[in-house]
C-alpha positions in Angstrom: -152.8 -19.6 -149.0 -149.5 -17.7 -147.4 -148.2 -19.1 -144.2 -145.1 -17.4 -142.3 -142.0 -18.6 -139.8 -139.7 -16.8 -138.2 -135.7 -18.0 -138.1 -132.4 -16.9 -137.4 -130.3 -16.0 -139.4 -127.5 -13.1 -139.9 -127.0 -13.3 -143.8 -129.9 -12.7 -146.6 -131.8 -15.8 -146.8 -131.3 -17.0 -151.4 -132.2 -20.6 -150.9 -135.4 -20.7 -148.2 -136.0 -24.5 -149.0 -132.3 -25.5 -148.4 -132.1 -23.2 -145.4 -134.9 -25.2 -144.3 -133.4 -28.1 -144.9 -130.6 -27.7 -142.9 -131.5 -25.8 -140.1 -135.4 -26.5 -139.4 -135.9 -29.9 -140.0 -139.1 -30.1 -138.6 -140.5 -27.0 -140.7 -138.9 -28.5 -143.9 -140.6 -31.2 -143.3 -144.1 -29.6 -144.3 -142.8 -29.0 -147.8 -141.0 -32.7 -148.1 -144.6 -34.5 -146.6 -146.9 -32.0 -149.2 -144.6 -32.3 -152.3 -147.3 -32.8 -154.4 -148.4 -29.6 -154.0 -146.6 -26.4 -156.0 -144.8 -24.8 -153.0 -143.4 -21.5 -153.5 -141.2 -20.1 -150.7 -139.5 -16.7 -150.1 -137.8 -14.9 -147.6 -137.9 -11.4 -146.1 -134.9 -10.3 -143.5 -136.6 -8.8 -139.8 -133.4 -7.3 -138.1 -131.3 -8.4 -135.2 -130.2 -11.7 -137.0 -134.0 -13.0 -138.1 -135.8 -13.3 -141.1 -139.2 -14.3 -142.4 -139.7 -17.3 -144.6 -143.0 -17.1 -146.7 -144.8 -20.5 -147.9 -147.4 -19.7 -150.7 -149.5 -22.3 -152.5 -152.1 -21.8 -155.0 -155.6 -23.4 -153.2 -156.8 -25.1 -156.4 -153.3 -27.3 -155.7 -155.4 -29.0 -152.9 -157.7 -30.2 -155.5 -154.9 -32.9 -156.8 -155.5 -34.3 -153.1 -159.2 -35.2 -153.5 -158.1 -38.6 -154.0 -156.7 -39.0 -150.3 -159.1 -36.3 -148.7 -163.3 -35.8 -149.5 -163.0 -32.3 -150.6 -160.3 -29.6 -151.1 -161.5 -28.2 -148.1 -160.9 -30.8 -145.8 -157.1 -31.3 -147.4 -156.5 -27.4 -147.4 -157.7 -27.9 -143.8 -155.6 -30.9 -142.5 -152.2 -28.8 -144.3 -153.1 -26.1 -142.4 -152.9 -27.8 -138.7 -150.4 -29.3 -139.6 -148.4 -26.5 -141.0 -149.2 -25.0 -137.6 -148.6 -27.8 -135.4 -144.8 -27.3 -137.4 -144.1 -24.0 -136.4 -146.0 -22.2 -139.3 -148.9 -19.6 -139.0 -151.1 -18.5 -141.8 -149.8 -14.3 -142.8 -152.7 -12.3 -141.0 -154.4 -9.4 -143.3 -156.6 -8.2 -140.8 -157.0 -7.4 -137.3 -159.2 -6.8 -134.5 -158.9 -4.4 -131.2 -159.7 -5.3 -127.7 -159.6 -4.1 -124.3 -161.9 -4.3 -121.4 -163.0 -2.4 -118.4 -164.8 -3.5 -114.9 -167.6 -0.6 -114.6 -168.2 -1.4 -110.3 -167.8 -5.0 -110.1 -169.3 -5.5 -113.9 -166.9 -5.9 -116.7 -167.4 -4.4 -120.1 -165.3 -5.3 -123.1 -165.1 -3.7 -126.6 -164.0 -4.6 -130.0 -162.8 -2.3 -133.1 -162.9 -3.5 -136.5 -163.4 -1.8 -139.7 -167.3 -2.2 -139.4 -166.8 0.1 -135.6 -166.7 -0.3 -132.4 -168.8 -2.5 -130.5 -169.0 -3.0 -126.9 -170.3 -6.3 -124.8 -171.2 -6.6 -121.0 -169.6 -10.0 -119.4 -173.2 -11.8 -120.4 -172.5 -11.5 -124.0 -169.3 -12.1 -124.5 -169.6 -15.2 -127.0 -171.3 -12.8 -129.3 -168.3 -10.3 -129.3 -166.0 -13.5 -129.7 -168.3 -14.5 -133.1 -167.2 -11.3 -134.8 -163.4 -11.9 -133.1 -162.7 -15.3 -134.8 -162.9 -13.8 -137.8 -159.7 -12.2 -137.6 -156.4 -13.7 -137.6 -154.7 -11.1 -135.0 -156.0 -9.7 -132.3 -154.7 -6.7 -130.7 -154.4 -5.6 -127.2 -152.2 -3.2 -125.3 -151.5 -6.2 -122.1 -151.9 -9.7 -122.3 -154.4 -9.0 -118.5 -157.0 -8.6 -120.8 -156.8 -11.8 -122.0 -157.5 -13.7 -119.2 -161.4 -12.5 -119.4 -162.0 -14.5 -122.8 -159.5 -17.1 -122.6 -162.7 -19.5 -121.2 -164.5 -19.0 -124.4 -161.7 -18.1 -126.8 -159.0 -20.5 -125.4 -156.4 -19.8 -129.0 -156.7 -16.4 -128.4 -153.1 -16.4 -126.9 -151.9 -17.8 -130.4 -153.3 -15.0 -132.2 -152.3 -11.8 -130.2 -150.1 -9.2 -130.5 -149.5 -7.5 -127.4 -148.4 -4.7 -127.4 -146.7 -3.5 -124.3 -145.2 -6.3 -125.1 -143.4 -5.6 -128.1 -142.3 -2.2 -126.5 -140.7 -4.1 -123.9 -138.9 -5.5 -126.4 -137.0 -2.2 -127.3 -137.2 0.1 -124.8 -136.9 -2.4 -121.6 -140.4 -1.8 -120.2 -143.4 -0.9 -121.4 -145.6 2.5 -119.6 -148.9 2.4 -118.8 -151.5 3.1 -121.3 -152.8 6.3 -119.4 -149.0 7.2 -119.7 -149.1 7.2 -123.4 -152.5 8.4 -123.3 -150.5 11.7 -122.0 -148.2 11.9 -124.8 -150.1 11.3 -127.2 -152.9 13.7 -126.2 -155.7 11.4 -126.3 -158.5 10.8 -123.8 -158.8 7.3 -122.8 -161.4 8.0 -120.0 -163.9 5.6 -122.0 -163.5 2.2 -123.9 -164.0 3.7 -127.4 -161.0 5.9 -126.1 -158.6 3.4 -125.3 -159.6 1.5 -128.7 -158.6 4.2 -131.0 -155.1 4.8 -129.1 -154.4 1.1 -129.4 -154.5 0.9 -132.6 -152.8 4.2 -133.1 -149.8 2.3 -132.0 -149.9 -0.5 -134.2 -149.7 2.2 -137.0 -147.1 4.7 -136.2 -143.3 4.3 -134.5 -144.3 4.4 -130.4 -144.0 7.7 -128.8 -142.1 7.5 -125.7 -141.2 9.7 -123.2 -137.1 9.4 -123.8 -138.5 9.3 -127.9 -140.1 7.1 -131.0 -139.6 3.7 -131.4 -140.3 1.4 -134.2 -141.6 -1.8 -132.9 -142.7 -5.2 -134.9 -145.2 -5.1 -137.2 -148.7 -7.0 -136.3 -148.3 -9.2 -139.2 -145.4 -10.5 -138.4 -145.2 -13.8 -136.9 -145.9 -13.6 -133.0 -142.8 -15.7 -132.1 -140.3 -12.7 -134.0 
């Protein structure tokens, strides 16, 4: 298991643990409360005066806790909320696409993973969610699009990167994805369109009208 949390800090990061320690309390705190499993933590500088701490631990670890919980599972389990509840989020290795359309008054979402695209009316949304919770991060271009699956999905928020967002975050404001649509030469006149250019962006610095910009990686933590 590798868990992630963003700090501040302006100098390379040699001691994580004491850094902890000193200035995240309540994060140290994980490490102090679990000590009987074999915590390994690292660090990884982000730019602009924050860094990344990594938390690693070897599952069969959880297996020395069977005598306070039924199963590894359940002990790997109640670490894990409470590593989150703490400010932690497990490192994501995956991710999905979304965006959705309204076709009239009927809206139509879509998902691309590395099985394809697959595209849902607003009757069967719960099945496009299935395949969605199996992904740690979910990408969209605005946080709007949220608000259609929040009912059903309500952690989503927790688990996407948005990405307007991020370009906000460098360049002031974000444009329009038909903007970038333009620059980019791609036709984003259907769902499968808009899909593909998403994720385009996710893997390349940002073309922008006044240039390229490099923004965050998706598998950063979301609070960076």
């Amino acid at each position: 298991m590798k868990l992630q949390t963003a700090v501040l800090s302006d100098l390379p990061i040699e001691d994580p643990k004491g850094f902890l320690k000193e200035n995240y309390p309540d994060k140290y705190s994980l490490i102090e409360n679990w000590e009987e499993l074999g915590i390994k933590l690292s660090s990884e500088p982000a730019g602009e005066g924050k860094a990344i701490i990594y938390l690693e631990v070897p599952e069969e670890d959880f297996d020395k806790l069977t005598g306070i919980f039924p199963s590894r599972g359940e002990a790997l389990g109640a670490f894990l909320t409470t590593a989150q509840e703490l400010g932690w989020e497990p490192v994501p290795d995956s991710y999905v696409v979304y965006h959705a359309d309204f076709e009239g008054d009927k809206l139509i979402a879509a998902i691309k993973t590395e099985e394809g695209i697959s595209k849902h009316d607003q009757l069967h949304l719960e099945e496009m969610i299935q395949k969605m919770l199996r992904y740690p991060r979910v990408v969209v271009y605005s946080s709007d699009v949220l608000t259609y699956i929040k009912d059903l999905y309500p952690e989503v928020d927790s688990k996407a990167y948005v990405v307007s967002r991020e370009i906000a975050k460098k360049a002031g404001k974000a444009p329009d994805l038909e903007d970038l649509a333009k620059i980019y030469g791609r036709d984003i006149s259907t769902l499968e369109g808009k899909l593909e250019l998403i994720e385009e962006l996710i893997k390349s610095p940002v073309k922008l009208p006044e240039g390229e910009i490099a923004i965050k990686p998706y598998h950063y933590p979301l609070e960076l």
